[in-house]
Structures are given as structure tokens and as C-alpha cells.
Phi, psi and omega in degrees: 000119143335133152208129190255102159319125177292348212287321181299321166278184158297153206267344162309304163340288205301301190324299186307316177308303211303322201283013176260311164307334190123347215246164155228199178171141151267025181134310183238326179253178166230160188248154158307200149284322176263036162080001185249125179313112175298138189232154186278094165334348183233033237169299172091034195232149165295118157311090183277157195291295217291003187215031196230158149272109185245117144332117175273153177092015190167159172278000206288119203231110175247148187276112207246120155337114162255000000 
């Protein structure tokens, strides 16, 4: 397995990727398949792009704290 760090590309790229995932995003949240601002399961606040992870090898999208 590969792993390319995200930290580095365009936030189009990042756009492009989610939306290979299932996701959308304009930029700053990310969205489900219905359009609805994906939210943090433990917390309850919307997932934004500029603080998130994608687990390789899988959808998993985390919400990262700064």
C-alpha cells in the first residue's frame, strides 16, 4: 500500500478525491450523497475539509480537532 500525504495538494484535488468517495464539498464542509453536511458523530459540529483525513484503503473521513 501506498501513502500520499494530502497536506500538499489542491483543495480542488481534495474536492475531487471526496467526490470519488461519495462526498461533495465547496471547499470548506463536506457534504453526504443527499447533500447534507456530514457531521462529527461524537461532537455533533459539521466536518470541514481544512481539518479532516481520509484513511487509506477505505471512506472513512475524520474529523481532526486543532
Amino acid at each position: 500500500m501506498e501513502l500520499i500525504s494530502l497536506k500538499n495538494i489542491s483543495v480542488q484535488s481534495k474536492i475531487l478525491l471526496l467526490k470519488q468517495l461519495g462526498y461533495q464539498s465547496e471547499g470548506e464542509f463536506i457534504y453526504d450523497a443527499e447533500k447534507r453536511k456530514a457531521t462529527d458523530c461524537y461532537i455533533d459540529i459539521p466536518v470541514r475539509g481544512s481539518n479532516t483525513v481520509i484513511l487509506p484503503g477505505s471512506t472513512i473521513i475524520l474529523d481532526i480537532m486543532n
